[in-house]
C-alpha positions as CSV (number, residue, x, y, z in Angstrom):
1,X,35.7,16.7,68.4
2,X,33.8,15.1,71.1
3,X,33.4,11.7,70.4
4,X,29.4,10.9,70.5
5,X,29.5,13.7,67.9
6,X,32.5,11.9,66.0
7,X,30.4,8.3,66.1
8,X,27.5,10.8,64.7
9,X,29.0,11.2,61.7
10,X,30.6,8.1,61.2
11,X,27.2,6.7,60.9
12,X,25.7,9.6,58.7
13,X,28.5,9.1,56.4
14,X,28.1,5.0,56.4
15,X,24.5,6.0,55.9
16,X,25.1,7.7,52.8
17,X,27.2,5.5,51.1
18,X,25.4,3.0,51.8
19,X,22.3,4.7,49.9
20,X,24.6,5.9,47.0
21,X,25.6,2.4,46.7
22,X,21.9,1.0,46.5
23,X,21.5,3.7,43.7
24,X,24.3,2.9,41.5
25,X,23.6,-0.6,41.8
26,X,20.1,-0.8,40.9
27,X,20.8,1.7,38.0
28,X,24.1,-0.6,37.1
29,X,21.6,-3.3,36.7
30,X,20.3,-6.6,38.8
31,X,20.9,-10.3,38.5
32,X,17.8,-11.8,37.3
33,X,19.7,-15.5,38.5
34,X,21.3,-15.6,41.9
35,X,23.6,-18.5,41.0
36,X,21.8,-21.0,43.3
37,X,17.8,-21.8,42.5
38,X,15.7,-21.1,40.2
39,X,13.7,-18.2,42.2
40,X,11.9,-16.0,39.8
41,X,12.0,-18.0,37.1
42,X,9.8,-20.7,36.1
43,X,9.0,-23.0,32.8
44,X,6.0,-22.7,30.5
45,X,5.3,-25.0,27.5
46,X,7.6,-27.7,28.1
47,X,9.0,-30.3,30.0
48,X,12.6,-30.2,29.2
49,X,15.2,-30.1,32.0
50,X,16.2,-27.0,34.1
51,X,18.5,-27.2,36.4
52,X,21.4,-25.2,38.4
53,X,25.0,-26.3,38.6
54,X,28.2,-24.6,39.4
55,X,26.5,-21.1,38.8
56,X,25.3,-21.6,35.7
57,X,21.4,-22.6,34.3
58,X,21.7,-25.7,32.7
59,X,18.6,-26.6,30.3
60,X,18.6,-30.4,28.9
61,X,16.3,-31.5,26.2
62,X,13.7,-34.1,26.5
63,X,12.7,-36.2,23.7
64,X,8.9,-35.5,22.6
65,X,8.5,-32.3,24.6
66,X,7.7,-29.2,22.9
67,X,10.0,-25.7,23.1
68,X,10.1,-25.3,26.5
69,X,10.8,-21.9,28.0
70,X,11.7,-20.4,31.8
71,X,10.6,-17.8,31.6
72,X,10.7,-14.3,34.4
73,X,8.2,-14.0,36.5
74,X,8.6,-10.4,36.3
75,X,7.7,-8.7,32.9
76,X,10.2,-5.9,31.8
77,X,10.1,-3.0,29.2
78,X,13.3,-0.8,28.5
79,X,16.3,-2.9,29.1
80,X,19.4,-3.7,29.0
81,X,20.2,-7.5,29.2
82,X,23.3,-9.1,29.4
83,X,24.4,-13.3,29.8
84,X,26.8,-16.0,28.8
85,X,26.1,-19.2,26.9
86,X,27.4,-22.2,25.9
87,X,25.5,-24.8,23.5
88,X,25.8,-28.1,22.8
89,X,26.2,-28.9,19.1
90,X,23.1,-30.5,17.1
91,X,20.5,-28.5,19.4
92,X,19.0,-25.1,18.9
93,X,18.3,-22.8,21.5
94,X,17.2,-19.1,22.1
95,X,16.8,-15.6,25.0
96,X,13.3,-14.4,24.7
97,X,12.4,-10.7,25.0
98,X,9.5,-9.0,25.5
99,X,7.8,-12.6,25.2
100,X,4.2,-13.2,26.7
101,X,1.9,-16.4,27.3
102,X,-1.7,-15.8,27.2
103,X,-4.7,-18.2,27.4
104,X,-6.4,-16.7,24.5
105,X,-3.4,-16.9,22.6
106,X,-3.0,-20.5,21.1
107,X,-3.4,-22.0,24.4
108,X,-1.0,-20.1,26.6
109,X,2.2,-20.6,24.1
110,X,5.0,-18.2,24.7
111,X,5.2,-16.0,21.3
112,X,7.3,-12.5,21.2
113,X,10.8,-11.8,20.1
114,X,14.0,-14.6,20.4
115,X,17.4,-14.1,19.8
116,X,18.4,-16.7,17.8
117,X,21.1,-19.9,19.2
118,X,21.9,-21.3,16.4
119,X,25.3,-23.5,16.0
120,X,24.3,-25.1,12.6
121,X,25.9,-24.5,9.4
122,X,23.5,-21.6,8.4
123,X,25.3,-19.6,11.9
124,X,22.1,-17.5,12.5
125,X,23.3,-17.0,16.3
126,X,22.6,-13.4,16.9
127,X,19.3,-13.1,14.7
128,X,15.8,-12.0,15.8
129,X,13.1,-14.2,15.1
130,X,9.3,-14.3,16.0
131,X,8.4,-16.6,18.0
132,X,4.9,-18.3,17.1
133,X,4.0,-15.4,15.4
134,X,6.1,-13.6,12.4
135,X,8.8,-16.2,12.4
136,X,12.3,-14.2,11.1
137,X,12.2,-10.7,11.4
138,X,16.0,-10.6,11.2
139,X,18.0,-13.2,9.5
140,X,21.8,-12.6,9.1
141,X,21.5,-12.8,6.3
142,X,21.1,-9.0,6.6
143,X,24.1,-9.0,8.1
144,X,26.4,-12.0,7.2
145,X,29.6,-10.6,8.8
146,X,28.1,-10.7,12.1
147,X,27.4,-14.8,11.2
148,X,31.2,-15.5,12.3
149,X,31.3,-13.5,15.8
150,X,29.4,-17.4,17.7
151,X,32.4,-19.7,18.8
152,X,30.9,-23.3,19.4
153,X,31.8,-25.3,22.2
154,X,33.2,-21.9,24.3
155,X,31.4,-19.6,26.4
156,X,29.7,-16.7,24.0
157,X,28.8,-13.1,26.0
158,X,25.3,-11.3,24.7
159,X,23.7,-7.8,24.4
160,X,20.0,-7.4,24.4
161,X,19.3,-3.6,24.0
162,X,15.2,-3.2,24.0
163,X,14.8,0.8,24.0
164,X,11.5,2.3,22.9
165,X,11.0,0.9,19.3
166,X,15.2,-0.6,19.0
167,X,15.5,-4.1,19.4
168,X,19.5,-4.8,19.2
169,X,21.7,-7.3,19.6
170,X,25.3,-8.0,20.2
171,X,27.6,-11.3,20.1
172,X,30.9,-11.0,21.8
173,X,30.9,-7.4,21.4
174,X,30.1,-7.8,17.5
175,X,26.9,-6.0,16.3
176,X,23.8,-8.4,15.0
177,X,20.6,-7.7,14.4
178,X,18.9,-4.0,14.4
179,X,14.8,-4.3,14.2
180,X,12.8,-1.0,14.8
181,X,9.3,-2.2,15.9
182,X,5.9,-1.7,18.1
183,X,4.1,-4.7,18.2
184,X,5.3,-5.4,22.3
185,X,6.3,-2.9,24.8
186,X,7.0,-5.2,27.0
187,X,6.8,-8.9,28.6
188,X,9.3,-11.8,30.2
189,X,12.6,-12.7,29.1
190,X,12.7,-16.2,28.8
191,X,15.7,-18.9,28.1
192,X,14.5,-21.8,25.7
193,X,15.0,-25.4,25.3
194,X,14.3,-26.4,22.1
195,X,12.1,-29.6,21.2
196,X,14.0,-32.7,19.5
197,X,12.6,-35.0,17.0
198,X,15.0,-38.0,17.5
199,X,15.6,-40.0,20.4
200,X,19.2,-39.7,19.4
201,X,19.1,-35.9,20.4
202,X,17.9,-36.1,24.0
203,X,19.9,-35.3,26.8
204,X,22.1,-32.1,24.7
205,X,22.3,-29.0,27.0
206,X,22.2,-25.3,27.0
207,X,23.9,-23.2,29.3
208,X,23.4,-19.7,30.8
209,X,25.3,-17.8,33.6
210,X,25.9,-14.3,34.5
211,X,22.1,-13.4,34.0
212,X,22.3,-9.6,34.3
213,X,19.5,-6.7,33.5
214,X,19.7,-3.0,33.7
215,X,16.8,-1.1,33.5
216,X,17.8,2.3,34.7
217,X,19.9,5.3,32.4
218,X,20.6,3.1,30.0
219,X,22.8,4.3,27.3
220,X,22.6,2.1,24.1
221,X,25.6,1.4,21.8
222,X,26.6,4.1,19.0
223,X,24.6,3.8,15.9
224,X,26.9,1.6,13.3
225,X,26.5,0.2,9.9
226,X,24.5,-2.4,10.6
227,X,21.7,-3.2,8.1
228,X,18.1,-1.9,9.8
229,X,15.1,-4.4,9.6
230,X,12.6,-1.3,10.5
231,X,8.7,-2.4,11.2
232,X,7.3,0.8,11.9
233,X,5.5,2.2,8.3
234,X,6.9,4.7,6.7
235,X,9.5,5.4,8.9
236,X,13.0,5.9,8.8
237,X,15.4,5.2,12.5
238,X,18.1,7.3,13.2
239,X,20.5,4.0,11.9
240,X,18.6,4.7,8.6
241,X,19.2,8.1,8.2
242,X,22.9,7.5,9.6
243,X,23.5,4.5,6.4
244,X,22.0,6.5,3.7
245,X,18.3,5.5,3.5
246,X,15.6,8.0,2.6
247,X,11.9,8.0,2.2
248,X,10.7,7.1,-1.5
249,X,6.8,7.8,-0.9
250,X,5.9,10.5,1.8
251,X,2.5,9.8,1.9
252,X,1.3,12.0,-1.1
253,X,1.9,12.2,-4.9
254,X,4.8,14.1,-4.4
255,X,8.0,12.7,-6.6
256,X,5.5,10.1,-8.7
257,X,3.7,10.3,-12.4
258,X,2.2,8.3,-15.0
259,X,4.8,6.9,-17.3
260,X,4.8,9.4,-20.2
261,X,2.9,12.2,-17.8
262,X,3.6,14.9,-15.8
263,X,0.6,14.2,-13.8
264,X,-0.3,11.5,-11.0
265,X,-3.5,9.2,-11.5
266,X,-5.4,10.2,-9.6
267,X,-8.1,8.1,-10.2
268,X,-6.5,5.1,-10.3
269,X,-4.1,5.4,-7.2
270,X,-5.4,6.8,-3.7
271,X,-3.3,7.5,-0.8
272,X,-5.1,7.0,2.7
273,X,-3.8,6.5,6.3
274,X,0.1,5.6,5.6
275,X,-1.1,3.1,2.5
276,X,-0.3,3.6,-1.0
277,X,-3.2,1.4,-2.7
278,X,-4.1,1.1,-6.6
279,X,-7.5,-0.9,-7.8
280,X,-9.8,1.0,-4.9
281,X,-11.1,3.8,-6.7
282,X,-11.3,3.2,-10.2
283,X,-14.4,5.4,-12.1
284,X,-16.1,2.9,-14.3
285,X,-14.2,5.0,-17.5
286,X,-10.9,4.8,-15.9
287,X,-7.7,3.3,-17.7
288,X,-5.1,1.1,-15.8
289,X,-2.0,3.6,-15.2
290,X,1.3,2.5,-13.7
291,X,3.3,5.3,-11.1
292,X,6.9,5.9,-11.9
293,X,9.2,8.1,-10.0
294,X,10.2,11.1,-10.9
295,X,13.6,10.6,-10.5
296,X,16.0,8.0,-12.1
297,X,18.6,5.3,-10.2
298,X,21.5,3.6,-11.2
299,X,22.7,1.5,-7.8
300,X,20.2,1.6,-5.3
301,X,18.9,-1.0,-2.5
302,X,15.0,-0.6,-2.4
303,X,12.9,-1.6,0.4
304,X,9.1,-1.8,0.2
305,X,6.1,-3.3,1.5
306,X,3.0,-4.6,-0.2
307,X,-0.3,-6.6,-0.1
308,X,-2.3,-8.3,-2.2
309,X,-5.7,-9.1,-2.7
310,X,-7.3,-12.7,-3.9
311,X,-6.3,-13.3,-7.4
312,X,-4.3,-9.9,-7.4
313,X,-1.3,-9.0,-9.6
314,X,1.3,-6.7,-9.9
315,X,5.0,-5.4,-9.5
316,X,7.7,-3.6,-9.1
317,X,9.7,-2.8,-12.0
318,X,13.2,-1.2,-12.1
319,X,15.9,0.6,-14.5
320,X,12.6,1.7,-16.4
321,X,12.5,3.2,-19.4
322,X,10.1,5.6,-21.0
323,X,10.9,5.1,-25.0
324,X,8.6,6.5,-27.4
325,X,8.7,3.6,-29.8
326,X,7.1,1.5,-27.2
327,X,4.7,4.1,-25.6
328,X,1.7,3.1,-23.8
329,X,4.5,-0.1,-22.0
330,X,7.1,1.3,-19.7
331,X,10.0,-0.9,-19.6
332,X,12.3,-2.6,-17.1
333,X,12.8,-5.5,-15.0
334,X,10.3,-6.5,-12.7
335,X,9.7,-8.0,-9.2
336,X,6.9,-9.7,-9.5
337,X,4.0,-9.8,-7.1
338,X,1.3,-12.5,-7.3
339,X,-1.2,-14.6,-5.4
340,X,0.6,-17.6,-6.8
341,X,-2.0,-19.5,-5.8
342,X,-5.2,-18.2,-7.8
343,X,-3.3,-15.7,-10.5
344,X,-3.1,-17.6,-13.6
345,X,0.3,-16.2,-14.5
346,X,2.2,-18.1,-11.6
347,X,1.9,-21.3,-13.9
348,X,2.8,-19.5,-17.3
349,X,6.1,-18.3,-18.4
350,X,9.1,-21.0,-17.8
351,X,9.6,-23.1,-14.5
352,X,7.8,-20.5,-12.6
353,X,9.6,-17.6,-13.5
354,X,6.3,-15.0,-13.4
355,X,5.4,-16.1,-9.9
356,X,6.2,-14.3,-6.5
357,X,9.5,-12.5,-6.1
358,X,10.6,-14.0,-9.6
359,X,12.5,-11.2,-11.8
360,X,9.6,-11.6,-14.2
361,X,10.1,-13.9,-17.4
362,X,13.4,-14.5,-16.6
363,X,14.9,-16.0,-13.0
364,X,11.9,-17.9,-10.5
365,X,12.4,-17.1,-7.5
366,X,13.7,-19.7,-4.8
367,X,10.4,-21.4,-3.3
368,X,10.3,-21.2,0.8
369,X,6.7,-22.0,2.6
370,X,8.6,-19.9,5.8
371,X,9.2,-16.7,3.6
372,X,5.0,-16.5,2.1
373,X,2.8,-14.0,3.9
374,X,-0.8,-15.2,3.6
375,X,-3.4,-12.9,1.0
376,X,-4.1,-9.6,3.1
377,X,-0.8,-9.6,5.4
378,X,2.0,-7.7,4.1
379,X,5.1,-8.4,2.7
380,X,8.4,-6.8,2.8
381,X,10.4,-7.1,0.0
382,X,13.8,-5.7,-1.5
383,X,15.4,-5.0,-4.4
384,X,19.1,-4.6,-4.4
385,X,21.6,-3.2,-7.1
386,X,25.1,-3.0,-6.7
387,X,27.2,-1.1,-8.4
388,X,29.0,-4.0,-10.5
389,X,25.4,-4.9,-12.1
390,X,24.9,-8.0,-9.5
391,X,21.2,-7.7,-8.1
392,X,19.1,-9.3,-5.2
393,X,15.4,-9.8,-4.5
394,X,14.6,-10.0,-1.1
395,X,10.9,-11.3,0.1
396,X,9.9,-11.6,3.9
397,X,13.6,-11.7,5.0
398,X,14.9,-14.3,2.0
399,X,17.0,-13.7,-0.9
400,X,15.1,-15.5,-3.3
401,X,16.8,-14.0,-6.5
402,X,20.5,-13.0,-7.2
403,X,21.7,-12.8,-10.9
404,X,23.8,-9.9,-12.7
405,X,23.1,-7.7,-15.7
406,X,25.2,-7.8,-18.6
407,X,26.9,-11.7,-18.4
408,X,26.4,-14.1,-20.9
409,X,23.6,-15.9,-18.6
410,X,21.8,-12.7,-18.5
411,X,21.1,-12.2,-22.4
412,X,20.6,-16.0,-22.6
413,X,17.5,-15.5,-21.0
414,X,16.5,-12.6,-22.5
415,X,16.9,-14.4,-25.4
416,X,14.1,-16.8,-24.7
417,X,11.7,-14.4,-22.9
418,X,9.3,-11.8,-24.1
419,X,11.8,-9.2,-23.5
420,X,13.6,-10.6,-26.5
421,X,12.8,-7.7,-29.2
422,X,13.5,-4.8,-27.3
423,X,17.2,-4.0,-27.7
424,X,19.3,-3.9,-24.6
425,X,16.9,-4.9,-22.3
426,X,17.2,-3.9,-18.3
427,X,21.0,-2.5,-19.9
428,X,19.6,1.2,-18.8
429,X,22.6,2.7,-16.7
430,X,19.8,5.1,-15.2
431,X,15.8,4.3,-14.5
432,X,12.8,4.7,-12.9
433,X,11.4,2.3,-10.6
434,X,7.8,1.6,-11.5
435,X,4.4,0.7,-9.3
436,X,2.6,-1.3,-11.8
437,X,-1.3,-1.5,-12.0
438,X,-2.2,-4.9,-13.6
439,X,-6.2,-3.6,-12.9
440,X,-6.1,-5.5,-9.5
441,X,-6.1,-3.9,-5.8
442,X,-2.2,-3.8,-4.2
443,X,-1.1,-1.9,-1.3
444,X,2.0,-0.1,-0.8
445,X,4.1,1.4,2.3
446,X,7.1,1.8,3.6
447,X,9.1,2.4,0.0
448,X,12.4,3.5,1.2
449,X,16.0,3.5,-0.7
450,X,19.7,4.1,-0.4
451,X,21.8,4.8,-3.9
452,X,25.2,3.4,-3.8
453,X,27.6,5.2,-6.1
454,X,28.0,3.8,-9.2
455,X,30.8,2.6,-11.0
456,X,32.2,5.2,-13.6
């Protein structure tokens, strides 16, 4: 081979490589921190300390400063994003996603998605919350296993899968939080500082390295067990589908009645736009009428979400039953919804046992200021029954009620509630679940359940 022509293709073939290479590597991913300055970042909100040592982003908090953030300078949609931290104990900290700062927006301050850093006791590391906006839209509580996969005082590694509608995360490798939702596209990723109230607390540290981002073919992990906080109405993700959920309302009357019917309300229920509402369209000669499914359930984990109007009440009521010695009443136990604050019935009953999320007459619910959606915003609450009688009610992300059917306890306050003369109260093995209309306008959406196989 002559040798001009031989140099020729040494350089077409260095060429090539060298463009292959480009192409894997920006489809591998980027570093979003070169290991040396802060270029391409920079800090919003706060003054707290940022500063780079040995490779790593070291953020220090400063006493009387709010959340601070550095935040991207670019803004990023579909990603995968990958990092180490360590935390000091006593501090909080968080990765933003998806985050913006606006003007219009209380004065600039970064809101959006977090993934929780959280070394306390309650081990939340892992968790999506809201930031200046929603507040939790994913406590582990959903998912209580994945509450042991943090190790304080050692470096942690973390997943941040945002694709389409699936926000995901990952703690050294062990699934954490799963929220479906569409409120933002897209935005910053940001690492936070969190404010401290005592001088004590100044001066603790966060640290990030191996800042990594792919935006490119990404391929997000299998779908897994993991419990699915989904924000999109009346819709179920593929994780759902995968763990057993299906849709309880469709958007029609289909699978509903009156209690002691064969017929749907019409009258008093209307279905419009993805929104099952009662108290809208009530003729002047109308009678209040509950909605029961048509179909019975013996273990079951029931998600819903509702809204209430000023004074409004209402409920969900479970393991109902239709007897005819008490026709014109269909039994069971109910999740109670209330405006607690102008419903009379939230200061009835027996240390506020009839007010929001309470199992009605019988168990108040735990009070929690973070976990009350004002009137007109919706709520997303859960009812879960496992097959060993024990039962949860869920409301904006808390458990607020656990108790089981059946123990001593149980009849003890049957006893000394107004269920008290009808024999084996909420004992059903089998029941509807019932959308009660208390003659007040409720909204409904997003009904969804999974049964769980009962114990013989």
């Amino acid at each position: 081979m002559p040798i001009m022509k031989y140099y020729f293709s040494i350089f077409c073939l260095l060429i090539t490589s060298t463009t292959v290479l480009r192409a894997q590597s920006k489809a591998d991913g980027i570093n979003l921190f070169n290991g040396k300055d802060l270029k391409g970042w920079k800090v919003l909100n706060g003054k707290a300390k940022y500063e780079v040592k040995n490779g790593e982003i070291v953020g220090t908090t400063v006493h009387g400063e709010p959340n601070s953030f550095l935040v991207t300078e670019e803004v990023y949609g579909d990603f995968i994003l990958s990092l180490e931290f360590k935390i000091d104990s006593g501090t909080n900290s968080g990765i933003q996603f998806r985050s913006e700062s606006k003007a219009e927006y209380q004065n600039g301050r970064v809101h959006g998605y977090q993934m929780e850093i959280d070394p306390s006791a309650r081990a939340w590391t892992g968790g999506i919350y809201d930031e200046a906006r929603r507040l939790w839209l994913y406590p582990l509580e959903y998912n209580p296993a994945a509450k042991k996969a943090f190790k304080q005082g050692e470096w942690n590694t973390v997943r941040i899968e945002c694709i389409g509608n699936a926000l995901r995360t990952f703690i050294n490798g062990v699934p954490s939080a799963h929220v479906i939702d569409d409120m933002t596209p897209k935005g910053f990723i940001a690492l936070q500082v969190h404010s401290v109230s005592k001088p004590e607390d100044a001066g603790k540290q966060v640290r990030f390295k191996n800042i990594r981002l792919q935006t490119q073919n990404l391929k997000a992990n299998p779908t897994d067990a993991t419990f699915v906080a989904n924000l999109v109405p009346n819709t179920l993700s593929e994780q759902e589908k995968k763990n057993g959920y299906t849709l309880l309302w469709d958007g029609t009357s289909k699978g509903w009645r009156a209690p002691y019917s064969d017929k749907f309300p019409d009258q008093i229920w209307e279905t419009k736009d993805g929104v099952l509402s009662v108290g809208k369209s009530q003729s002047a000669d109308a009678k209040h009428s509950d909605i029961i499914t048509e179909k019975e359930f013996a273990a079951f984990d029931l998600q819903f979400e509702f809204k209430l109007t000023e004074g409004a009440n209402s409920g969900v009521k479970y393991f109902v039953e239709e007897n005819e010695k008490f026709k014109g009443s269909a039994i069971g136990l109910e999740y109670q919804i209330l405006d607690d604050t102008k419903h009379p019935d939230a200061r009835q009953g027996a240390v506020g046992n009839r007010r929001q999320a309470s199992l009605y007459d019988l168990i108040p619910a735990v009070q929690n200021s973070r976990g009350q959606h004002k009137i007109g915003e919706w709520n997303w609450g859960r009812i879960v029954v496992y097959p060993d009688n024990r039962v949860e009610h869920w409301l904006n992300g808390y458990k607020v009620v656990e108790y089981q059917r059946g123990t001593p306890i149980y009849d003890a306050l049957v006893a000394r509630s107004k269920y008290a003369e009808y024999e084996n109260f909420g004992m059903a093995k089998r029941g509807h679940i019932l959308l009660q209309d208390h003659g007040d306008q409720v909204s409904f959406r997003s009904l969804k359940i999974k049964e769980f196989t009962p114990i013989p």
